[in-house]
Z-matrix of the N, CA and C atoms (Angstrom, degrees):
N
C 1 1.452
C 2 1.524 1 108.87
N 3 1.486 2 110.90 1 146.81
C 4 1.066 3 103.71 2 -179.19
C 5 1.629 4 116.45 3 -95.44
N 6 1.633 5 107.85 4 175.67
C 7 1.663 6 118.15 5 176.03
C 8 1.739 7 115.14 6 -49.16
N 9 0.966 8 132.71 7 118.92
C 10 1.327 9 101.64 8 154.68
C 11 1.870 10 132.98 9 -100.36
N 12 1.159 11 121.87 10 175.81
C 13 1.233 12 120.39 11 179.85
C 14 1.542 13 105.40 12 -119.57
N 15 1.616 14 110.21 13 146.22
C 16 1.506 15 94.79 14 172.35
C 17 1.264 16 91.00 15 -150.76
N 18 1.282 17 120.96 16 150.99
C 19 1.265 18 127.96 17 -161.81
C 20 1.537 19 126.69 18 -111.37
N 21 1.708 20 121.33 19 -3.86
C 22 1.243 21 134.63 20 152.59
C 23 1.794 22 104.38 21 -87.13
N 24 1.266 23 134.51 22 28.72
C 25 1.555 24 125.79 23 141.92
C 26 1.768 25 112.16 24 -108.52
N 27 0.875 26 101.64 25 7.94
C 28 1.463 27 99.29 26 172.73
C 29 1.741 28 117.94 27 -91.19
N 30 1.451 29 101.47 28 127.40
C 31 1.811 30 97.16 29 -160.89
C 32 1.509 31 76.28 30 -111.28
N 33 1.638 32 88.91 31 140.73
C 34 1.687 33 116.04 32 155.13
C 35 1.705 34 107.81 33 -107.38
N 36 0.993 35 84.17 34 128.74
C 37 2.200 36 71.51 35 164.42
C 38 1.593 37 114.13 36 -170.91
N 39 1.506 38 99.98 37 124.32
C 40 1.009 39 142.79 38 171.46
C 41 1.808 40 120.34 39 -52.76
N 42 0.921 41 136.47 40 43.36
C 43 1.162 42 110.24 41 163.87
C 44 1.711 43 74.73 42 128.15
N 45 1.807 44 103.35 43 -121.90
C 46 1.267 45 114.66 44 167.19
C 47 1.337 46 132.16 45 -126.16
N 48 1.763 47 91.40 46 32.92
C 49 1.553 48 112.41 47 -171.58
C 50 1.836 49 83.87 48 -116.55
N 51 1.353 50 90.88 49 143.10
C 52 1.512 51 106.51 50 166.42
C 53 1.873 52 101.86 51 -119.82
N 54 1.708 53 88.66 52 132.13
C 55 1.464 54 116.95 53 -153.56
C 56 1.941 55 87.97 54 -72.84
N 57 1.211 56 130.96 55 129.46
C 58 1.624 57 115.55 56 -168.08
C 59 1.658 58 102.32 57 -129.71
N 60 1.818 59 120.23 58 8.81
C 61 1.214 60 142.98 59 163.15
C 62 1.311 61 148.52 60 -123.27
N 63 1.257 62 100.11 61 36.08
C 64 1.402 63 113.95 62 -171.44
C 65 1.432 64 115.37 63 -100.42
N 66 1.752 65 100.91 64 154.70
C 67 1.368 66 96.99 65 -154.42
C 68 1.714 67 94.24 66 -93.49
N 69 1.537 68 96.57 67 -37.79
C 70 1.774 69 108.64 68 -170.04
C 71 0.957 70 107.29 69 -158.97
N 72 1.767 71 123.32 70 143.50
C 73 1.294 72 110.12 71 167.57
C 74 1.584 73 107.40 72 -146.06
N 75 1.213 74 100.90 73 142.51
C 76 1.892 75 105.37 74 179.99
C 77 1.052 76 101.97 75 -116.33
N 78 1.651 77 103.69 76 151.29
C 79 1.833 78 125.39 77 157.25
C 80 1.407 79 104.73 78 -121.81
N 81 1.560 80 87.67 79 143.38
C 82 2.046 81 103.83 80 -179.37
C 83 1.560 82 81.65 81 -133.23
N 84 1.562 83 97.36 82 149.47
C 85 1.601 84 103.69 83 126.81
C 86 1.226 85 117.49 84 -91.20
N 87 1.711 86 105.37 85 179.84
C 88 1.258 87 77.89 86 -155.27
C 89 1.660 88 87.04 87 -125.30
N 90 1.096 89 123.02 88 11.71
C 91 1.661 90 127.42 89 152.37
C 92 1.631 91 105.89 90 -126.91
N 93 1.734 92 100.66 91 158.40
C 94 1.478 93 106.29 92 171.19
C 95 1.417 94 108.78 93 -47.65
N 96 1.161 95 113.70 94 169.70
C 97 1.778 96 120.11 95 146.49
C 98 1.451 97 140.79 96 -80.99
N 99 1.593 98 92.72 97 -10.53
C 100 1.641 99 98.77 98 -174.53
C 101 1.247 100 94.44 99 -151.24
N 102 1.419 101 130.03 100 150.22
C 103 1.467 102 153.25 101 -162.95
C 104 1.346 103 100.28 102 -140.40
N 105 1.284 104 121.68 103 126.37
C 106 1.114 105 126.03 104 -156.57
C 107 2.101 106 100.53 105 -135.04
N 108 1.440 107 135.16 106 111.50
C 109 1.237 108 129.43 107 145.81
C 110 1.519 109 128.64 108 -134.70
N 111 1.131 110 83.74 109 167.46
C 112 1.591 111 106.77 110 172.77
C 113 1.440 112 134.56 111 -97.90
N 114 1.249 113 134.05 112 129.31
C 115 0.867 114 129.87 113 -147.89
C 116 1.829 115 99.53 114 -105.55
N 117 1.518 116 121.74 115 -171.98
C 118 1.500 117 117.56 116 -162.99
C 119 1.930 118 111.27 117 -93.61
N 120 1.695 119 102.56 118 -15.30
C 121 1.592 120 121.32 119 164.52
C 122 1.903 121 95.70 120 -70.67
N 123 1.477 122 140.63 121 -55.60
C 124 1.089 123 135.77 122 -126.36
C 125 1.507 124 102.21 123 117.37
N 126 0.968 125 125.57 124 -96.24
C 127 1.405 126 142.81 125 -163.34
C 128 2.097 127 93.24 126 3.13
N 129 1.370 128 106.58 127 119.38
C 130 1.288 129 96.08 128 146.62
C 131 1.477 130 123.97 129 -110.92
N 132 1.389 131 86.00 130 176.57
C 133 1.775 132 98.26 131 167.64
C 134 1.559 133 129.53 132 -151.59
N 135 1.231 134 100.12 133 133.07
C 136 1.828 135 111.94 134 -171.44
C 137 1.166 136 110.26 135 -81.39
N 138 0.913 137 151.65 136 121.63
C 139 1.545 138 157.71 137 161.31
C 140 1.556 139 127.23 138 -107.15
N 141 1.116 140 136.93 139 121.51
C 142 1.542 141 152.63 140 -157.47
C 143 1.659 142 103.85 141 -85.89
N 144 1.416 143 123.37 142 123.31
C 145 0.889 144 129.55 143 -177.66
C 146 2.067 145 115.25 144 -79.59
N 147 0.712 146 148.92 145 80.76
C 148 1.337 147 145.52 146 -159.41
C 149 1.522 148 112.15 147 -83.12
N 150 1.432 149 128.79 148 10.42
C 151 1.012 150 112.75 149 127.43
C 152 1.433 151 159.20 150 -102.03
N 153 1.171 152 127.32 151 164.37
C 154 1.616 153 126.76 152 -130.69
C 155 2.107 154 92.49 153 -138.69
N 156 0.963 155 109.67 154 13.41
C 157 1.677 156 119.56 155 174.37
C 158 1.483 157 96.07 156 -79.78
N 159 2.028 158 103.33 157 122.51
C 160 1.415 159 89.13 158 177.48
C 161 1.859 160 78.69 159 -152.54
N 162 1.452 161 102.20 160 170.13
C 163 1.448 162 108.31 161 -177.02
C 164 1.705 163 120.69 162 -118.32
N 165 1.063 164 109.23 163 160.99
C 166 1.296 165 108.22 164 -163.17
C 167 1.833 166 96.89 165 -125.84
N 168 1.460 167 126.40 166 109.18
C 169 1.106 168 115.02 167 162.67
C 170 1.716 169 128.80 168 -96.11
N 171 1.424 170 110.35 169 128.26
C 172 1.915 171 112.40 170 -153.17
C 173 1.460 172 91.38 171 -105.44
N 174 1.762 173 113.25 172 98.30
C 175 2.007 174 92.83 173 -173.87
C 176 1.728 175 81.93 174 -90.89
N 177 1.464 176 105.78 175 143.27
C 178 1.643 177 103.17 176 176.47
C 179 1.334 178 94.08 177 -129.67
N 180 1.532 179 118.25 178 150.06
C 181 2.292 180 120.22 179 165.34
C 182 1.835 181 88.43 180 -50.92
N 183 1.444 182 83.64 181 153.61
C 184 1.831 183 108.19 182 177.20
C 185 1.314 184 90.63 183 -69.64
N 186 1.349 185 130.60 184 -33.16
C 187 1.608 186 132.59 185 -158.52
C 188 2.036 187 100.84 186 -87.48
N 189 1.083 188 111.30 187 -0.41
C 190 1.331 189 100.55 188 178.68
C 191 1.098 190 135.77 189 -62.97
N 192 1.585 191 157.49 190 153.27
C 193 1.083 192 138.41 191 178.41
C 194 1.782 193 112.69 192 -94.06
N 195 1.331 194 106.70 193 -8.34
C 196 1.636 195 117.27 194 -178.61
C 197 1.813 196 99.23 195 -90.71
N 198 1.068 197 111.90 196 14.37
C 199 1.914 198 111.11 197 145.86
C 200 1.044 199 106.23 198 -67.04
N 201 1.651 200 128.69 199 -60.60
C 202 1.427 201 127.36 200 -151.38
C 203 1.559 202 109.49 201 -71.32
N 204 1.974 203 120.95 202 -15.64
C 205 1.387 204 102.36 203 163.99
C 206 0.706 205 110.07 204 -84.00
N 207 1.817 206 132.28 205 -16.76
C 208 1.544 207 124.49 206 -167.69
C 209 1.693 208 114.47 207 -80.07
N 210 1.590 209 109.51 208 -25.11
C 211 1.498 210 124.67 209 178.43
C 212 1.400 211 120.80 210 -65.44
N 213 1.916 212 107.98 211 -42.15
C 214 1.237 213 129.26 212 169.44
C 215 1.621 214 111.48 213 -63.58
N 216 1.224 215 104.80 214 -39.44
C 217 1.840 216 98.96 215 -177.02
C 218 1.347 217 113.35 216 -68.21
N 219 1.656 218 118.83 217 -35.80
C 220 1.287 219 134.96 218 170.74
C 221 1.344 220 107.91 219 -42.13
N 222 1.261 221 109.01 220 -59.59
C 223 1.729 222 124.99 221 -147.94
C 224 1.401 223 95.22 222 -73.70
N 225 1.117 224 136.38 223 -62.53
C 226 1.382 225 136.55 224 171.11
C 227 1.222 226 121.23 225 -54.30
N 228 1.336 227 133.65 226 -12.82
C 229 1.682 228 149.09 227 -173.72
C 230 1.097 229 92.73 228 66.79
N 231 1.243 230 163.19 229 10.24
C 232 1.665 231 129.47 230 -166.36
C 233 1.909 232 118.06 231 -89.10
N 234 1.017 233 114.49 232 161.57
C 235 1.269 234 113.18 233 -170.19
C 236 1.503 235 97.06 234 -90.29
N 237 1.508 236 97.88 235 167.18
C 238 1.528 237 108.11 236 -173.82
C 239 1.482 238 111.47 237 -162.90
N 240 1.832 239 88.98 238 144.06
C 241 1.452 240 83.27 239 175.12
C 242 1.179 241 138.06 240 -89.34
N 243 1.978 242 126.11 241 155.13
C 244 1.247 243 111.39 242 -162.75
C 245 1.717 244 100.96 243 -144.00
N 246 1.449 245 89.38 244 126.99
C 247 1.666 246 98.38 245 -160.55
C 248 1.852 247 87.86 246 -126.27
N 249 1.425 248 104.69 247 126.86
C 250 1.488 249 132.82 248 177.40
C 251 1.366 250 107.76 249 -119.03
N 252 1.155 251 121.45 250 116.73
C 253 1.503 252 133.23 251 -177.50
C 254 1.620 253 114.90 252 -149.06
N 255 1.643 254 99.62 253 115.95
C 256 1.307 255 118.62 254 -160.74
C 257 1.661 256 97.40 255 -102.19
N 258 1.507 257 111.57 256 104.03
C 259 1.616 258 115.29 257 -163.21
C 260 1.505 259 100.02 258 -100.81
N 261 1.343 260 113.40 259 19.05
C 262 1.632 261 112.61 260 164.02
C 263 1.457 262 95.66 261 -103.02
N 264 1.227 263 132.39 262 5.08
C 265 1.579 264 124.41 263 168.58
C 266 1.641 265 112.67 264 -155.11
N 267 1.069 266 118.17 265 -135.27
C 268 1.551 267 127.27 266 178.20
C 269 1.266 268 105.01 267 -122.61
N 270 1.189 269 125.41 268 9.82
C 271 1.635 270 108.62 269 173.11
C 272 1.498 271 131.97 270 -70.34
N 273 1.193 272 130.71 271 101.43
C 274 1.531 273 118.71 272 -168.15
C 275 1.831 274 102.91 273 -126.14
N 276 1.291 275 95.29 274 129.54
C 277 1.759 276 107.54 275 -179.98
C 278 1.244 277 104.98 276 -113.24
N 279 1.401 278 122.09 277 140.53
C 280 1.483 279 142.85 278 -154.94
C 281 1.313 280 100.83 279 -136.25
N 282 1.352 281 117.09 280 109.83
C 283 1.842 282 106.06 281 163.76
C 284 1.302 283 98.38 282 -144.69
N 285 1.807 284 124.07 283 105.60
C 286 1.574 285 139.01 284 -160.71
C 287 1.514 286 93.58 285 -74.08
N 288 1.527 287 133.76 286 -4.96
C 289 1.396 288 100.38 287 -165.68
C 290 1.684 289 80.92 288 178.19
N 291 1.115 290 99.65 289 87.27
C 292 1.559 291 130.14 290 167.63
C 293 1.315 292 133.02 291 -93.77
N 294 1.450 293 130.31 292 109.21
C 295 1.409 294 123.53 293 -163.15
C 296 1.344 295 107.61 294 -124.97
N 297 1.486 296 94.18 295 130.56
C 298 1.927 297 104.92 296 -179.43
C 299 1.153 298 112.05 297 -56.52
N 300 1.177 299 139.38 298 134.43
C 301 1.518 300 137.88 299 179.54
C 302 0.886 301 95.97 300 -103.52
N 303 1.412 302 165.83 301 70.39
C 304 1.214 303 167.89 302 137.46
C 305 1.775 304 127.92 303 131.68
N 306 1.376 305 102.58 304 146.89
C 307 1.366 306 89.63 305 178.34
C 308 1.553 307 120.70 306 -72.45
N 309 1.612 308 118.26 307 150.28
C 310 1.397 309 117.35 308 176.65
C 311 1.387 310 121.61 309 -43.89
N 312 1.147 311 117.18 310 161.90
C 313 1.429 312 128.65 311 167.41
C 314 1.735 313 132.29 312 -96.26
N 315 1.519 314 117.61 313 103.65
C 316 1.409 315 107.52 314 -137.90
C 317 1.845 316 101.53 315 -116.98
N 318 1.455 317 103.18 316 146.14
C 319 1.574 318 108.40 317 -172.14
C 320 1.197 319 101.89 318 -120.99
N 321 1.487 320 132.89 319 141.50
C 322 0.899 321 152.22 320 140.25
C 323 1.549 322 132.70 321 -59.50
N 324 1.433 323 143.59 322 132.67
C 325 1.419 324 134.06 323 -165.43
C 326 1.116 325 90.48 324 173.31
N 327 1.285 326 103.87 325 -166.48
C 328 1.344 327 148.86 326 -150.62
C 329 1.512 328 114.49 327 -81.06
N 330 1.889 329 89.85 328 -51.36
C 331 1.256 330 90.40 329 167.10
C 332 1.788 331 122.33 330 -131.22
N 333 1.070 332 138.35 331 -178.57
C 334 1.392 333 116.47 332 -172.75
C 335 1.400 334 111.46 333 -95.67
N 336 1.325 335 120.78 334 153.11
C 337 1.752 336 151.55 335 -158.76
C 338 0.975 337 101.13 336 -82.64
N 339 1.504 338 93.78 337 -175.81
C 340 1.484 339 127.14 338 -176.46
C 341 2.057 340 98.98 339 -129.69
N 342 1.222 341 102.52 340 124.70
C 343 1.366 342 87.10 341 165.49
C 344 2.001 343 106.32 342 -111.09
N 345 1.444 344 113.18 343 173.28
C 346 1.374 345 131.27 344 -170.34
C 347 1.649 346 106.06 345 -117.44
N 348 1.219 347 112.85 346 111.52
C 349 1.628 348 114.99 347 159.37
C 350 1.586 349 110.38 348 -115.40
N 351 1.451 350 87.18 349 109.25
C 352 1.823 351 100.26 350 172.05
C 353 1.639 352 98.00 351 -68.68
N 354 1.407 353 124.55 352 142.70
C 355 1.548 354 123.53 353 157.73
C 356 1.631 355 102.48 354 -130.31
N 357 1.359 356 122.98 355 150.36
C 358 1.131 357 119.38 356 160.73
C 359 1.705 358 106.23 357 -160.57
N 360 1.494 359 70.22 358 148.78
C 361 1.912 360 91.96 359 -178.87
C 362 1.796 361 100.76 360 -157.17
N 363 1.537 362 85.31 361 -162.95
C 364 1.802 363 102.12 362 176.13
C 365 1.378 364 106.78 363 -90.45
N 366 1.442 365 121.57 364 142.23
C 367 0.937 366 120.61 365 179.35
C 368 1.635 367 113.86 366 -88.08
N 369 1.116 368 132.16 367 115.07
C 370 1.370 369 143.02 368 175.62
C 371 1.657 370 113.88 369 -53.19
N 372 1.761 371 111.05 370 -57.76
C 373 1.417 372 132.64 371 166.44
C 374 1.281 373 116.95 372 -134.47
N 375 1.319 374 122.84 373 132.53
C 376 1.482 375 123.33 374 -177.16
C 377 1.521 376 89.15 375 -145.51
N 378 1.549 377 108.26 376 99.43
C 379 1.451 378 102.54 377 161.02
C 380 1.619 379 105.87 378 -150.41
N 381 1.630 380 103.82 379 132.69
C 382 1.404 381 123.86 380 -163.27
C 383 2.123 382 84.47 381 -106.22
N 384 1.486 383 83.79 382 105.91
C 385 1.894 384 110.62 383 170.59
C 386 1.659 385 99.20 384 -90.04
N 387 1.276 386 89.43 385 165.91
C 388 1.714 387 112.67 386 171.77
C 389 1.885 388 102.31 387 -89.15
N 390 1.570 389 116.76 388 157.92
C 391 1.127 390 131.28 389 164.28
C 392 1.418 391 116.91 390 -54.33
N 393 1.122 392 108.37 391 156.93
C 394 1.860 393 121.46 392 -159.68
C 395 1.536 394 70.24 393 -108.78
């Protein structure tokens, strides 16, 4: 039998609000980890990237009520923490002090949206596990 995935055990959380409307959410870093050249003999060389700046994109419905913590964290600037934990596997993302880079960008229509919260900080833990 195979793994499955399900997508209401996956916790986002903000601060000490857990996000309970989200549509999608990604983590990048936001450079490789290793830089890799060669020199004009051959000789290469590996080199370790030491930074740890990575971004978190939060797509949430326009109709959500977890805007108003994400609007409030904005509005005040303060950083926050943001803990992603995927409990259909081992994946858990750590970022102690995450800052909204701007408010979403919002449309009006017919029917209701999607809004975008960029966050970025250092990543504390970023490790992508296999399925339980």
């Amino acid at each position: 039998m195979g793994k499955t995935y399900d997508p209401t055990v996956v916790a986002v959380i903000l601060g000490a609000s857990a996000m309970t409307s989200w549509n999608e959410v990604e983590v990048a870093m936001n450079e490789e980890g290793w830089f890799f050249n060669s020199g004009t003999t051959g000789e290469d060389t590996r080199s370790k990237n030491a930074n740890k700046l990575g971004t978190i994109m939060l797509r949430m419905p326009q109709s959500s009520d977890d805007n108003d913590v994400l609007s409030a964290a904005y509005a005040i600037g303060s950083t926050i923490n943001i803990t992603i934990k995927d409990n259909n596997s081992r994946d858990l993302y750590i970022m102690p002090a995450g800052t909204i880079k701007k408010m979403p960008d919002v449309t009006y229509g017919k029917e209701s949206g999607e809004v975008e919260w960029p966050i970025e900080g250092k990543w504390g833990l970023y490790f992508k596990g296999g399925n339980i």
